[in-house]
N, C-alpha and C positions, 0 to 999 in steps of 0.2 A: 186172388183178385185183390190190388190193393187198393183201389177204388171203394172200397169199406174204409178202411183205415184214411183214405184221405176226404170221405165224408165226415167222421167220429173228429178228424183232425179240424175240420170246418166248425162241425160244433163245438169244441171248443172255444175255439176263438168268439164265433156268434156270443158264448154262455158270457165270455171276458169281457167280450164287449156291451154286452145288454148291464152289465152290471157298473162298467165304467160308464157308460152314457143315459144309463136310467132308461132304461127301454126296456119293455118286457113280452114285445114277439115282433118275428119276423114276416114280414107278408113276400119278399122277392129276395131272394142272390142272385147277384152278376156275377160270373167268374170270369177270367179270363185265362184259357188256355191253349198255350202252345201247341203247335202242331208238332214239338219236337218232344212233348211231355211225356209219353207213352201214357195219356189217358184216354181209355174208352168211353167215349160219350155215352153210348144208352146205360153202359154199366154204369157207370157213374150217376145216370138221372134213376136209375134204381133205384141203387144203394142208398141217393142221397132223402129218396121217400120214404125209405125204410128205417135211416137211421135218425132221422130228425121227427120220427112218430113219437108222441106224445110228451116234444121236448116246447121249448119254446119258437121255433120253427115249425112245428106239425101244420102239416099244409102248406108251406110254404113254396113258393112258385121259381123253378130256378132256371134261369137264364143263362149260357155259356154264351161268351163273344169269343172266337178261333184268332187266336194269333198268328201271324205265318212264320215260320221258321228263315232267320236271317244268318248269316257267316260272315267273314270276311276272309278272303284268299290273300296268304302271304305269300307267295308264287307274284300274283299280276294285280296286291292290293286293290282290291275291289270288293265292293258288298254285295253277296248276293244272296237271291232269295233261295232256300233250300226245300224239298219234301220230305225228307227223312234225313237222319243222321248218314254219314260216312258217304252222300251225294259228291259229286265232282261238282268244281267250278265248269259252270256255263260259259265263260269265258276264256279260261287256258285249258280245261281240262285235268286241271290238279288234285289233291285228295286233301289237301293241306290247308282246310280250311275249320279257322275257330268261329265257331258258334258264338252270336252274340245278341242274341234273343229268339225265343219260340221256345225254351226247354221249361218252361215255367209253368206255376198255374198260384192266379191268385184272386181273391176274394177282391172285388174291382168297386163295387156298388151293393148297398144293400138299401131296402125299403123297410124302415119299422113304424109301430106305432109303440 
């Protein structure tokens, strides 16, 4: 489950950040995660309860905003929208398409005091 380790990776940053900004907890995370991240949403809202217990985020309320997964097909140059990796273009039918957002996940918004 890497969904641990990309909580633990969260708090980090939070810990970096509370200390460059002078903040000392977190009441909300935005994240923003692709559809093409291979992240599991409830594991991840687990994890992230679990691993920000008795940190400066304990309690803290998190919010994912779904990115949708984009390409562009070098075959019939066009952008299109993808559900999962190794999808055809919807428009020629090709396989030969770069990814050019949704494989992501990032830390979008926070709310502190």
């Amino acid at each position: 489950m890497h969904e641990m380790s990309l909580c633990e990776s969260i708090l980090q940053v939070l810990e970096q950040q509370a200390e460059a900004q002078h903040y000392h907890k977190v009441k909300t995370v935005w994240l923003e995660i692709g559809a093409l991240a291979g992240v599991d949403a409830e594991a991840l809202r687990f994890c992230f309860d679990v691993v920000m217990q008795g940190s400066l985020a304990d309690q803290a309320h998190l919010e994912m905003v779904a990115v949708p997964g984009q390409a562009w097909c070098l075959p019939c140059a066009s952008h299109v929208t993808v559900q999962q990796l190794y999808d055809v273009c919807p428009h020629c039918g090709s396989y030969q398409l770069q990814i050019t957002n949704g494989d992501q996940m990032r830390i979008k918004e926070l709310e502190v005091e």
